[in-house]
C-alpha positions in Angstrom: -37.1 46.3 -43.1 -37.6 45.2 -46.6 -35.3 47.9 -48.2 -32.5 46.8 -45.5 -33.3 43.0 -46.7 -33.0 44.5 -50.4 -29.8 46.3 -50.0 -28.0 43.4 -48.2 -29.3 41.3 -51.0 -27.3 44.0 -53.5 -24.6 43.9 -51.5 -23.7 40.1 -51.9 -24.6 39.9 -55.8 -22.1 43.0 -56.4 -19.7 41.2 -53.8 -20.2 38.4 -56.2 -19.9 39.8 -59.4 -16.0 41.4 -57.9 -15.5 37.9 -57.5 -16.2 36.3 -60.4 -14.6 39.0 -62.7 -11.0 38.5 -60.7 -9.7 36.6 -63.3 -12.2 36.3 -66.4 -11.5 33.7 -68.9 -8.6 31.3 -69.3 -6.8 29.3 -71.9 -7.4 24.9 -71.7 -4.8 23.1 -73.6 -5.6 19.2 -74.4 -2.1 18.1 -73.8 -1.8 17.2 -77.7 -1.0 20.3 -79.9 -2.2 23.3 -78.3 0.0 26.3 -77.7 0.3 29.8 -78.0 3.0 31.5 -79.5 5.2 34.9 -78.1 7.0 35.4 -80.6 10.7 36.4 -80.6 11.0 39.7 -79.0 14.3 40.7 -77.0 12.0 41.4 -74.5 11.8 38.0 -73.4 15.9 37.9 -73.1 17.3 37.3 -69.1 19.5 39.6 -68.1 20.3 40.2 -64.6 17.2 38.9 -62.9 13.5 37.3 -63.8 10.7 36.5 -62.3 7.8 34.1 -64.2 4.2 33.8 -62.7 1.1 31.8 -63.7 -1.7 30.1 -62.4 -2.1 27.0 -63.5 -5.0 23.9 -63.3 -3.4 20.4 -64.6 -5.7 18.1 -65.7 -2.3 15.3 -66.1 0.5 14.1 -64.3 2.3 13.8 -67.8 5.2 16.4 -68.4 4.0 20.0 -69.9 5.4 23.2 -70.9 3.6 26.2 -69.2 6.2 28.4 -71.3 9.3 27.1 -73.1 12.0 28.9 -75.8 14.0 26.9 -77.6 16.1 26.8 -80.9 19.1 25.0 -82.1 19.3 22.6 -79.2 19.5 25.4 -76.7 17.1 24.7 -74.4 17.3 28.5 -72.2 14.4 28.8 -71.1 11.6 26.5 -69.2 8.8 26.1 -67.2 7.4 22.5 -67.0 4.8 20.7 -64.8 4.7 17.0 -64.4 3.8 13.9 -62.2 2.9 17.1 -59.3 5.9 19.3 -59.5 7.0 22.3 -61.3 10.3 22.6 -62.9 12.1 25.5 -63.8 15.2 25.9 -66.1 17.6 28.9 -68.0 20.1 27.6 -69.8 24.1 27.9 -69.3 23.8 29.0 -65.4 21.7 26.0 -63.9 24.5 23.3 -64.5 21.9 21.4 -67.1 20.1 20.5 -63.8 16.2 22.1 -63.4 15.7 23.1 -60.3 12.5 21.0 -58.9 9.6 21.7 -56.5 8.6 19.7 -53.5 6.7 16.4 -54.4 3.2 16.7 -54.4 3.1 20.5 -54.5 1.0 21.0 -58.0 -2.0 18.8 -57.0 -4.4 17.7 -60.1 -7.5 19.3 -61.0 -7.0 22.6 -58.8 -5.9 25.7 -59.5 -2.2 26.3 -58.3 -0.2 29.7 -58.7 3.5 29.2 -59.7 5.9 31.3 -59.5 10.1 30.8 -60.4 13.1 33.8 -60.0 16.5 34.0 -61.1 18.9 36.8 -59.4 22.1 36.9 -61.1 22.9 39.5 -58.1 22.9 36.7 -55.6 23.4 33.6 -57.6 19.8 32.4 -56.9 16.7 30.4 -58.8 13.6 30.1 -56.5 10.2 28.6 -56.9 7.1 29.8 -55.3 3.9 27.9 -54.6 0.5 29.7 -54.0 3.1 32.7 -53.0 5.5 30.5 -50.3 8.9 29.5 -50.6 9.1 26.4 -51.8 12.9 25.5 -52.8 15.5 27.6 -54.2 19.4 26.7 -55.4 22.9 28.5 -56.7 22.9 29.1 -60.1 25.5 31.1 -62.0 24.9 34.6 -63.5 25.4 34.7 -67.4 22.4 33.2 -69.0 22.6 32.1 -73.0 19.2 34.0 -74.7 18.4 32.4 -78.1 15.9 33.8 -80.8 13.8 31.4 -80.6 9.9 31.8 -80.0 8.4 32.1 -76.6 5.5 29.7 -76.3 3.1 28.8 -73.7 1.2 25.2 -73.4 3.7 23.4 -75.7 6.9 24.2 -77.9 5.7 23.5 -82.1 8.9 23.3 -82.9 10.9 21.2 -80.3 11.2 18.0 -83.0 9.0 15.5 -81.2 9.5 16.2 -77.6 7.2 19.2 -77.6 5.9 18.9 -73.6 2.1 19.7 -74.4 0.3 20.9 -70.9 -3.0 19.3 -70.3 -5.2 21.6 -68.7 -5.9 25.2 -67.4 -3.6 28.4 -68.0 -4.0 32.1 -67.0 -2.5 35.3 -65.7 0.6 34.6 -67.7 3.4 37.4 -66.2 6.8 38.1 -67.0 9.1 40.7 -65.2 12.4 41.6 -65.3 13.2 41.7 -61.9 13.1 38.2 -59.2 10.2 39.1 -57.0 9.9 38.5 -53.6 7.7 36.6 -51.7 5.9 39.3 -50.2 5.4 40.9 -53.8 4.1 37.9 -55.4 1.4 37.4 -52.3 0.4 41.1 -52.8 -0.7 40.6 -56.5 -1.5 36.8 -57.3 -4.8 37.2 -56.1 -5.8 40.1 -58.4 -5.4 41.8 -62.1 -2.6 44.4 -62.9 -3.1 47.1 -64.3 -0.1 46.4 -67.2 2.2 49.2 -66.0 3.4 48.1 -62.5 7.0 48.5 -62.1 9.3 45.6 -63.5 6.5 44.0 -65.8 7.5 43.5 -69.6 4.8 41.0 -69.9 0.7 40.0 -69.0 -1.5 38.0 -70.9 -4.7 38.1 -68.8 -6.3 35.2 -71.4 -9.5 37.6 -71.1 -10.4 38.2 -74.7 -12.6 34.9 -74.5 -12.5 34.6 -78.1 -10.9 34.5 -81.4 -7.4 33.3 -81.8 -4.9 36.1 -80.3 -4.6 37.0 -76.6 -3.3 40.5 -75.6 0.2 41.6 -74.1 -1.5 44.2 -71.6 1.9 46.2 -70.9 3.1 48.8 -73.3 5.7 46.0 -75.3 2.8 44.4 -77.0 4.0 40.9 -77.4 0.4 39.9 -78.2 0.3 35.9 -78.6 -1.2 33.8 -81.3 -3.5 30.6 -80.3 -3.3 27.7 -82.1 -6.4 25.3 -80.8 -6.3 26.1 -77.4 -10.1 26.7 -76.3 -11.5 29.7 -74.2 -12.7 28.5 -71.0 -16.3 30.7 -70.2 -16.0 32.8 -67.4 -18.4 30.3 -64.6 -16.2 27.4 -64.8 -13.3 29.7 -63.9 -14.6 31.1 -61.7 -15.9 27.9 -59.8 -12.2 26.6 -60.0 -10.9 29.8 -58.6 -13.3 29.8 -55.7 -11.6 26.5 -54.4 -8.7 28.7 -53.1 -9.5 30.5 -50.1 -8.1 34.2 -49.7 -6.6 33.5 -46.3 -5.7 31.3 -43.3 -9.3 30.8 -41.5 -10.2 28.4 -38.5 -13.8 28.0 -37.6 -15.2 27.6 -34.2 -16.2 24.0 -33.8 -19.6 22.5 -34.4 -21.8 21.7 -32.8 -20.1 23.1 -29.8 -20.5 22.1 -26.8 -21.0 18.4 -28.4 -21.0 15.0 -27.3 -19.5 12.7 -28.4 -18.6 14.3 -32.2 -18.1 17.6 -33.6 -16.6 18.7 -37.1 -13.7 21.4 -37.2 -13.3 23.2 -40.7 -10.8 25.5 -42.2 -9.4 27.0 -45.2 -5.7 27.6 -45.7 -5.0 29.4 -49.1 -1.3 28.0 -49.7 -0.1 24.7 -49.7 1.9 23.3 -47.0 1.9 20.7 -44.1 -0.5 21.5 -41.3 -1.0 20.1 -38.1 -4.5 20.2 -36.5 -4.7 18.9 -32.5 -6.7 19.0 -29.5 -5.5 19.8 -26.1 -6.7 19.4 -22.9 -7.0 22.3 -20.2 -3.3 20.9 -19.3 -2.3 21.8 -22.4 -1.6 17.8 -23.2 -2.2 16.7 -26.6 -4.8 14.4 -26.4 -5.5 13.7 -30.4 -4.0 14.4 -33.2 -6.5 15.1 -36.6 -4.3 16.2 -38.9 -0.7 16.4 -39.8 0.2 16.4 -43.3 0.9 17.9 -46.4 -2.4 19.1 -47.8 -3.0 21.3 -50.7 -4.3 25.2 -50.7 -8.1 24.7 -50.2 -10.9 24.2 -47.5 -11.2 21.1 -45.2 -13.4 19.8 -42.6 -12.5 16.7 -39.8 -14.5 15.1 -37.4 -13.8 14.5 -33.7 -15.0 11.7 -32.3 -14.5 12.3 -28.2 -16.0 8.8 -27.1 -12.8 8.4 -25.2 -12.6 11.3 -24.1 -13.8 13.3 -20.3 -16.4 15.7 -20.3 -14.4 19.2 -20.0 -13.0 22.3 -21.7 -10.8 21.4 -24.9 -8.5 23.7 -26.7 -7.8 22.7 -31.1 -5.2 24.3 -32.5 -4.3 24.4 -36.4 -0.4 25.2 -37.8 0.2 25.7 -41.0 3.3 28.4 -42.8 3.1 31.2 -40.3 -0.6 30.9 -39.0 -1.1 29.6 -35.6 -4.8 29.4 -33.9 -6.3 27.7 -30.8 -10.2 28.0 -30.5 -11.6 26.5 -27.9 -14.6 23.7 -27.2 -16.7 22.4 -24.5 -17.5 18.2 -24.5 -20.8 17.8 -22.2 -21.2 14.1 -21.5 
């Protein structure tokens, strides 16, 4: 018995220790003068398509560059968040208009992966949140590539409207093709190796010290840090936990219950959910939920004073996950 107890014990810590090492260390910018700088490599020119990924933990509502080039008021290349939405931005085939995510879909203080594509093939910019679809528009197919530098966190040399980000960056990718939403789900959630297909650049903010950070694919755009602190590995890690690996609806409890239960469940993308309870009938009888709500774990309470002793059905939509579990009032 005690070396089953002892190996189920191993198994968890070693389940834990995959965990925390998914993403390491990170990069915390004070939303003052913090950046880190690319450099000017032709690798960071757009051609035909892009795709620019990053997860991100905004400790502001104020306006912030995750990654900017600029020079000689050409403005071709953005990626901002500010007051709960991300912007994205190329210059000379978006009409000098960003295109702009859905309000309230970059929540403070949680870690949110971005994602934003341009496909000069169809004509299309698109912005991804936690891996959905979250708004897309026509753009032309010529984009302007200047020499200036690519930063991340704030642009030093943007003349008093630098954009600092206040807060949390990591997993910093760049490819040069516009990803689908399918690809972006199969690899937010986990390191790359540095040689996938269509990847010119990954900064993993890993090194957890000094003041570069690494280009892990084979171009070696390795990025300068200029006061931007290392984040140790725990807080992280406690951050990352927040964000559930998948759609999960947990039988109720106490169940059978009278008159209040609690129903939890964990959604790993944000988008508006609807949680109700149905009678045997299938008639709604209460509604708990039905908003927008952020990717993360949540818990209600059913109070079912009004309610008749019986079978009851609760059934949780949110993106393309659909459940009904079912529960038992005893009265």
């Amino acid at each position: 018995m005690k070396k089953f107890l002892y190996l189920g014990i191993l198994i968890v810590l070693l389940s834990l220790n995959v965990k925390a090492q998914k993403f390491g260390n990170a990069l915390q910018f004070d939303g003052v003068n913090d950046y880190v700088d690319l450099g000017n490599a032709s690798t960071f020119d757009v051609g035909t398509a892009v795709t620019y990924e990053a997860w991100i933990y905004p400790e502001s509502t104020q306006s912030g560059f995750i990654m900017n080039k600029w020079v000689g008021f050409a403005e071709d290349k953005q990626l901002i968040v500010g007051g709960n939405q991300l912007y994205f931005y190329l210059y000379d085939v978006f009409n000098w208009a960003q295109l702009v995510s859905s309000p309230s879909s970059i929540p403070l203080h949680q870690y949110t992966h971005v994602a934003a594509t341009y496909n000069a093939s169809t004509g299309t910019a698109t912005l991804f949140i936690n891996g959905v679809f979250d708004t897309s528009k026509s753009v032309g197919n010529n984009v302007s590539n200047s020499t200036g530098n690519l930063y991340i966190g704030c642009n030093a040399v943007r003349y008093g409207n630098e954009l600092p980000f206040k807060g949390i960056v990591d997993e910093i990718r760049i490819w040069d093709v516009a990803r689908t939403e399918s690809e972006i789900q199969s690899t937010m959630n986990q390191p790359l190796n540095g040689n996938e297909p269509g990847l010119i650049g990954y900064w993993e903010f890993d090194e957890g010290t000094g003041t570069m950070t690494y280009d892990a694919t084979s171009n070696h755009n390795d990025g300068t840090i200029h006061e931007a602190a290392w984040v140790v590995p725990s807080e992280v890690e406690l951050l990352n936990d927040k964000i559930p690996g998948s759609f999960a609806l947990d039988q109720n409890y106490p169940n059978p219950f009278n008159p209040s239960t609690k129903i939890s469940w964990r959604s790993p993308v944000s988008s508006w959910q609807t949680l109700k309870v149905y009678d045997v009938l299938g008639n709604e009888v209460v509604t708990l939920v039905d908003e927008y709500k952020a990717a993360g774990s949540y818990e209600v309470e059913l109070d079912a004073y009004k309610l008749s002793s019986g079978i009851y059905f609760y059934r949780l939509q949110a993106e393309n996950f659909l459940k009904t579990m079912k529960m038992v009032l005893l009265k």
